[in-house]
C-alpha positions as a Markdown table, in Angstrom:
| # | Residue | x | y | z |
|---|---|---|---|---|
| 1 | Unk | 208.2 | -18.4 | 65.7 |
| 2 | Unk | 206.0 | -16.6 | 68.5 |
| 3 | Unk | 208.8 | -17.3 | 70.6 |
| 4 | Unk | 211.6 | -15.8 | 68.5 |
| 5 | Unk | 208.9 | -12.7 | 68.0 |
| 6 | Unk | 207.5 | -11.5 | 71.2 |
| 7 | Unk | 210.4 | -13.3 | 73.4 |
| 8 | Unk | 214.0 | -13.0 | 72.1 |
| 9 | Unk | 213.8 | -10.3 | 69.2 |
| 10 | Unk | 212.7 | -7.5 | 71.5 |
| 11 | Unk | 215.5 | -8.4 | 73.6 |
| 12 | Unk | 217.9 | -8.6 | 70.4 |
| 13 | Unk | 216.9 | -5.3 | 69.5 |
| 14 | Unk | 217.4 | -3.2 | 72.3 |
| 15 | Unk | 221.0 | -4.6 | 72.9 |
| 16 | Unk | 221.9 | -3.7 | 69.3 |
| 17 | Unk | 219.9 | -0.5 | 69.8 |
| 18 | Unk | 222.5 | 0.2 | 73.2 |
| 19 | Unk | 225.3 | -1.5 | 72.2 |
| 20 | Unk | 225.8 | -0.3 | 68.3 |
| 21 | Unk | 224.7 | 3.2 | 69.7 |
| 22 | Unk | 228.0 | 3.5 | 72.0 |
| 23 | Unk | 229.8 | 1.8 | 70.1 |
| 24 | Unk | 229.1 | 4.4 | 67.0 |
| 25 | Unk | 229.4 | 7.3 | 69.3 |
| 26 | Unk | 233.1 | 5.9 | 70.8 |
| 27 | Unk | 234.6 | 5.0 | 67.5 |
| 28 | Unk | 232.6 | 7.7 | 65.3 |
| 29 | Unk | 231.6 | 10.9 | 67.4 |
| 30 | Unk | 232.2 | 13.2 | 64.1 |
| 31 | Unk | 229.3 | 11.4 | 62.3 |
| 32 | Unk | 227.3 | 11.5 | 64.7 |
| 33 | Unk | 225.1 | 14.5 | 63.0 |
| 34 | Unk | 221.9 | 14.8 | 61.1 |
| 35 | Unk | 224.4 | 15.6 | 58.3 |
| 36 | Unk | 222.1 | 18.6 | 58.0 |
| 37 | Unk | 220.9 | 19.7 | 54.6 |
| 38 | Unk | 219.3 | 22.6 | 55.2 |
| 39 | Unk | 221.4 | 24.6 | 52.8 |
| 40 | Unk | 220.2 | 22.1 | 50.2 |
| 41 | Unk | 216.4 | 23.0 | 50.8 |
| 42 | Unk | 215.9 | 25.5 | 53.3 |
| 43 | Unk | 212.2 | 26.2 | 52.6 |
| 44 | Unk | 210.4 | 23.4 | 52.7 |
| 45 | Unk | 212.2 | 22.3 | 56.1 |
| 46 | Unk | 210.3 | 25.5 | 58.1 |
| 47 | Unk | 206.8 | 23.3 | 58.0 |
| 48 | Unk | 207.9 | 19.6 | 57.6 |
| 49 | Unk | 210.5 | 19.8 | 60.6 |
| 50 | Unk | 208.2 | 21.4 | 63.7 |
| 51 | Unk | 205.2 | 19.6 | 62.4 |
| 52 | Unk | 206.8 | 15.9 | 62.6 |
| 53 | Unk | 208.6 | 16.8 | 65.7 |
| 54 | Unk | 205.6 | 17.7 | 67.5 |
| 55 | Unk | 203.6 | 14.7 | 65.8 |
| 56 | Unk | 206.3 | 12.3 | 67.3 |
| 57 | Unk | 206.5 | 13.6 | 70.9 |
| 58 | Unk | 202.6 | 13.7 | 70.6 |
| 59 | Unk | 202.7 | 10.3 | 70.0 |
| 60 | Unk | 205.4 | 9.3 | 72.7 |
| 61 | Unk | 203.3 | 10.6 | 75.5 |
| 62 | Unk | 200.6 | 8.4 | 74.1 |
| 63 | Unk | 202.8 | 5.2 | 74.0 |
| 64 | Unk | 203.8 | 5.7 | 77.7 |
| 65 | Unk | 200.5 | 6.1 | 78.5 |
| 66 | Unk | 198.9 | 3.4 | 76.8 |
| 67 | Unk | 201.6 | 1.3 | 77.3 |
| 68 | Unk | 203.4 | 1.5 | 80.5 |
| 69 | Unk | 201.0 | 3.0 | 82.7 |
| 70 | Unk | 198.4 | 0.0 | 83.8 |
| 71 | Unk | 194.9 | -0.2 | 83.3 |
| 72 | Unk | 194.4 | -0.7 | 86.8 |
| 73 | Unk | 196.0 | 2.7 | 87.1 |
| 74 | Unk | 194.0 | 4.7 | 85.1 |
| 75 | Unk | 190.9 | 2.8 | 86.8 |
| 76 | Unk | 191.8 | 3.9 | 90.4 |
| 77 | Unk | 192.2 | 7.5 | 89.1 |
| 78 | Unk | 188.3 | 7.4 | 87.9 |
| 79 | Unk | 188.9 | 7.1 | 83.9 |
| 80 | Unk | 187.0 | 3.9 | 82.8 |
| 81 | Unk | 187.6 | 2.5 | 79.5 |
| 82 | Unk | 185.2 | 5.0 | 77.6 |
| 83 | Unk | 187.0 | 8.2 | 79.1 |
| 84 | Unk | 190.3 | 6.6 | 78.1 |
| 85 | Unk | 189.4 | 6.0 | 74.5 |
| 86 | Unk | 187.9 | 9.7 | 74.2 |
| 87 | Unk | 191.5 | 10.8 | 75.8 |
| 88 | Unk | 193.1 | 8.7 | 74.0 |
| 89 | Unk | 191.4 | 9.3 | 70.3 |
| 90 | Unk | 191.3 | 13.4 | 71.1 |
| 91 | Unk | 195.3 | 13.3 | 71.3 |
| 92 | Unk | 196.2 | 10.0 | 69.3 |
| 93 | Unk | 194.5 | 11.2 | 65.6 |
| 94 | Unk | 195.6 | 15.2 | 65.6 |
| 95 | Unk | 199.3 | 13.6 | 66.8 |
| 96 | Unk | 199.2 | 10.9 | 63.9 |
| 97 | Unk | 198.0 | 13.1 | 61.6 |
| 98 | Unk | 200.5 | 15.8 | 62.3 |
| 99 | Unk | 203.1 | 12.5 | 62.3 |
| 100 | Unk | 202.2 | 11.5 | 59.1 |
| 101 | Unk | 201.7 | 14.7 | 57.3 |
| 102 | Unk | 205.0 | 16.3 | 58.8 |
| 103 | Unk | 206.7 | 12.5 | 57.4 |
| 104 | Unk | 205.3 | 12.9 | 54.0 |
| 105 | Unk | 206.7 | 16.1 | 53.7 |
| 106 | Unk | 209.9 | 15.0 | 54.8 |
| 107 | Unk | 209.9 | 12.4 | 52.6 |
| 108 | Unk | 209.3 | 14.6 | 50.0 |
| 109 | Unk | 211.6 | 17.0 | 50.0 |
| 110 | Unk | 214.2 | 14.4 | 50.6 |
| 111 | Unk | 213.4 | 12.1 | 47.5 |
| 112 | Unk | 211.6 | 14.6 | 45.4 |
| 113 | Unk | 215.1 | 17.4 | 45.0 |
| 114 | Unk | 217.4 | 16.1 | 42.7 |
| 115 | Unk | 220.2 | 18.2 | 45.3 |
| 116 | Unk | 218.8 | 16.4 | 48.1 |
| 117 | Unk | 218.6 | 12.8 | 46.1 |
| 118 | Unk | 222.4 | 13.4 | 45.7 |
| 119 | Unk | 222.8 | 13.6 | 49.5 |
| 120 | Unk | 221.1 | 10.6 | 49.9 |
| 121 | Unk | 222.0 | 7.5 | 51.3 |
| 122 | Unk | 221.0 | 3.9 | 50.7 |
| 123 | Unk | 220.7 | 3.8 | 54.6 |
| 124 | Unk | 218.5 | 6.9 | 54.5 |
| 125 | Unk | 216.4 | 5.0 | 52.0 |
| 126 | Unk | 216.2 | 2.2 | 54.1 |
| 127 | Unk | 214.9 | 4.4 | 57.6 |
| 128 | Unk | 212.7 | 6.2 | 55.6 |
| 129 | Unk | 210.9 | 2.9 | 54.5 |
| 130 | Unk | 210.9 | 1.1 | 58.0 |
| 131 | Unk | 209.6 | 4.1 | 59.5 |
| 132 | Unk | 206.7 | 4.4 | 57.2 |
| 133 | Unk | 205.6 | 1.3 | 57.4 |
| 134 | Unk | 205.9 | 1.9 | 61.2 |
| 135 | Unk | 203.9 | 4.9 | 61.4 |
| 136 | Unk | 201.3 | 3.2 | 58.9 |
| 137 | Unk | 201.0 | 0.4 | 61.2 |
| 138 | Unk | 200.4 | 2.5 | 63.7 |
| 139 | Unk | 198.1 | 5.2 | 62.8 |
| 140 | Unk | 196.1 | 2.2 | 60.6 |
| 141 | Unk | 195.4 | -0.3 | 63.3 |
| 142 | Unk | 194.6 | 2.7 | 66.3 |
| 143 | Unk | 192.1 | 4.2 | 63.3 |
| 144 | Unk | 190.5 | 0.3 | 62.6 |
| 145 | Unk | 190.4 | -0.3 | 66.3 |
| 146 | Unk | 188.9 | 2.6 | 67.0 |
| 147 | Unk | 186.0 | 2.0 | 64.2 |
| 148 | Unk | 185.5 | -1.3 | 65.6 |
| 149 | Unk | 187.3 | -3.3 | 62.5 |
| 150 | Unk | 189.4 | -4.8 | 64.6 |
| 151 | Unk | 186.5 | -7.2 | 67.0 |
| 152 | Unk | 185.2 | -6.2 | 70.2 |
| 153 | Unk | 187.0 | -7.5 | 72.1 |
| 154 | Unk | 190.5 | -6.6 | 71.4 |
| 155 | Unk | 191.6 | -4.2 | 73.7 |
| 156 | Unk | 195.6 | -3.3 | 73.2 |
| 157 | Unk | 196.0 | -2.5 | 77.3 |
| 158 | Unk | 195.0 | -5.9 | 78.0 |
| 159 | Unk | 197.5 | -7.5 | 75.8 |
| 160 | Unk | 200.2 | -5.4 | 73.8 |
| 161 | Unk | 200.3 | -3.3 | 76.9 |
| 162 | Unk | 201.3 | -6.2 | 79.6 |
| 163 | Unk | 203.5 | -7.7 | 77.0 |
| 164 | Unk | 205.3 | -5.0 | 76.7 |
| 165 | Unk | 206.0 | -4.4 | 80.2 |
| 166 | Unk | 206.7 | -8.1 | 80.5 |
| 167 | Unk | 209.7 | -7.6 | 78.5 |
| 168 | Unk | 211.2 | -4.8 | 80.4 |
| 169 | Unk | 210.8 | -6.8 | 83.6 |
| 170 | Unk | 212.8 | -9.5 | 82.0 |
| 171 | Unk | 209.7 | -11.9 | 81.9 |
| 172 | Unk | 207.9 | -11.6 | 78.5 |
| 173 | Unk | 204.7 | -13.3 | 78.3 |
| 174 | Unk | 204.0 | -14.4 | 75.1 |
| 175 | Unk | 201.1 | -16.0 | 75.5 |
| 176 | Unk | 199.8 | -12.3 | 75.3 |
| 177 | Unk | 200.4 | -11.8 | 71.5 |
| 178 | Unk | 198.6 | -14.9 | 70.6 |
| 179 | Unk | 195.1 | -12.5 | 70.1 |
| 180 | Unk | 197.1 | -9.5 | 68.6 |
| 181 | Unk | 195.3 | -8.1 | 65.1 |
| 182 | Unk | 197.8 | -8.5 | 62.6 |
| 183 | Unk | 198.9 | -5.1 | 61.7 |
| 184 | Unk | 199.5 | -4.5 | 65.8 |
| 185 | Unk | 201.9 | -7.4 | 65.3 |
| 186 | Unk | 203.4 | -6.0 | 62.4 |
| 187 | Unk | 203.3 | -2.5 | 64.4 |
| 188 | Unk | 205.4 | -4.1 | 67.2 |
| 189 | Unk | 207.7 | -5.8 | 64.8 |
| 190 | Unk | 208.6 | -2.3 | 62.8 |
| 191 | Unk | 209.6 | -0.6 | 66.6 |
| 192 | Unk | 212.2 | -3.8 | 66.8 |
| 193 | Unk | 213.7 | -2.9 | 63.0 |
| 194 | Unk | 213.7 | 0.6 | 63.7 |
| 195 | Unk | 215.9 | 0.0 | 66.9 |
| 196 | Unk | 218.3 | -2.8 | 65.1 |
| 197 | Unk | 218.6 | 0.1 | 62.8 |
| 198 | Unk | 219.2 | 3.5 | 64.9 |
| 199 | Unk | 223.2 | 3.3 | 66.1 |
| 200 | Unk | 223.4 | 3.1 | 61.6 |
| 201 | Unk | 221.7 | 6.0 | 60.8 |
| 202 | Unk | 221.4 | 10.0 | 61.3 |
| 203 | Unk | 218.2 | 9.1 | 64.2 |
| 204 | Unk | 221.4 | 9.0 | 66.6 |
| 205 | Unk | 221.1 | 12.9 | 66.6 |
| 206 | Unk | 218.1 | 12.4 | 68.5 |
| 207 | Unk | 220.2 | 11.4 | 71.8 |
| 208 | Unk | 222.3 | 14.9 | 71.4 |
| 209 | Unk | 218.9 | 16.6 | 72.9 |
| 210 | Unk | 219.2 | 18.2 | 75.7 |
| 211 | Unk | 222.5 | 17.3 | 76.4 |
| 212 | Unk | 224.4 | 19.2 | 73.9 |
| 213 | Unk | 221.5 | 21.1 | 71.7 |
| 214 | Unk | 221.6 | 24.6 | 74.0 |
| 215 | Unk | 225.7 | 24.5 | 74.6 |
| 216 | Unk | 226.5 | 24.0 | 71.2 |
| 217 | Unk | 227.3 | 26.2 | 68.9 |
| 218 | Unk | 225.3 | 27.4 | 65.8 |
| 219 | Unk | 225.1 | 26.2 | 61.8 |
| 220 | Unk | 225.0 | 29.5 | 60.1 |
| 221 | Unk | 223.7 | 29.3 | 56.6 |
| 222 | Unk | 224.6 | 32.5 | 54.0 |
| 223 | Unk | 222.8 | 32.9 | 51.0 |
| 224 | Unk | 225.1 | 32.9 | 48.0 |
């Protein structure tokens, strides 16, 4: 199964990732919307929205630097390992936290309103779970890592790192994943469901930035 894992379903998921995604926008460009409901719970959007935005481009920048810039890299630039993990704790914990927190909230307001729980579907459900688990995965093994649960010797830009970049230069290199900790394999496998699941679900709206977001015109919203 390591071969199906770390070899052929990355590949599987980023061709039903790019291929359902045009596909949905070409057959269904109306849908593709956040199907807003901020008329349905205006309030409690003004917090949970900013604060899970910036949590996930916080974390971004932290995947493409941890991931697809080379340890070699930082090296030559002066950072040893030490300096990285300082870096990389200082931005990785207040961006999870604010990921997390900002998620929750979200989660909340859509699950906890009996309006919003109306204007709810089964696929919303469905993200909302995959994408927990994937921040969980996440924020858990960089926090056990970083407490030294997860051995000595792991070091995620030595392996995770590589195998990533493996698979974007068509070559994956399983052999890398062998040593993974558990949750970083389960971490790895969420990103894959997450993509299988984008082009069927209201994360589409994400691609609409910067394109369309500043030419577009505005939602008004009228209290009654």
């Amino acid at each position: 199964m390591s071969g199906f894992f770390w070899g052929a379903l990355p590949y599987i998921a980023i061709a039903i990732m790019v291929v359902g995604t045009v596909y949905r926008y070409q057959t269904g460009e109306r849908g593709w919307t956040t199907k807003s409901s901020q008329f349905l719970a205006k309030g409690s959007l003004k917090i949970a929205g900013p604060m899970f935005h910036l949590g996930l481009f916080m974390a971004l920048g932290g995947h493409v630097i941890g991931v697809l810039i080379p340890k070699f890299v930082t090296d030559g630039a002066g950072i040893d390992e030490h300096l990285y993990h300082i870096i990389a704790l200082g931005g990785g914990i207040p961006a999870g936290i604010l990921f997390f927190l900002g998620f929750f909230l979200l989660m909340q307001r859509r699950f906890g309103n009996p309006k919003m729980q109306v204007n709810t579907s089964t696929m919303d459900g469905v993200i909302y779970a995959v994408l927990f688990l994937t921040i969980v995965t996440g924020f858990g093994g960089t926090l056990l890592n970083a407490v030294g649960l997860l051995g000595d010797d792991f070091n995620y830009r030595e392996t995770i790192s590589p195998w990533f970049r493996s698979i974007l230069m068509l070559s994956p290199d399983i052999s890398l994943m062998e040593n993974v900790p558990l949750i970083f394999k389960a971490h790895m496998i969420m990103w894959m469901i997450t993509a299988i699941l984008f082009p069927f679900t209201r994360l589409v709206h994400c691609l609409s930035f910067p394109f369309e977001y500043f030419s577009r015109r505005p939602i008004i919203y009228r209290r009654s």
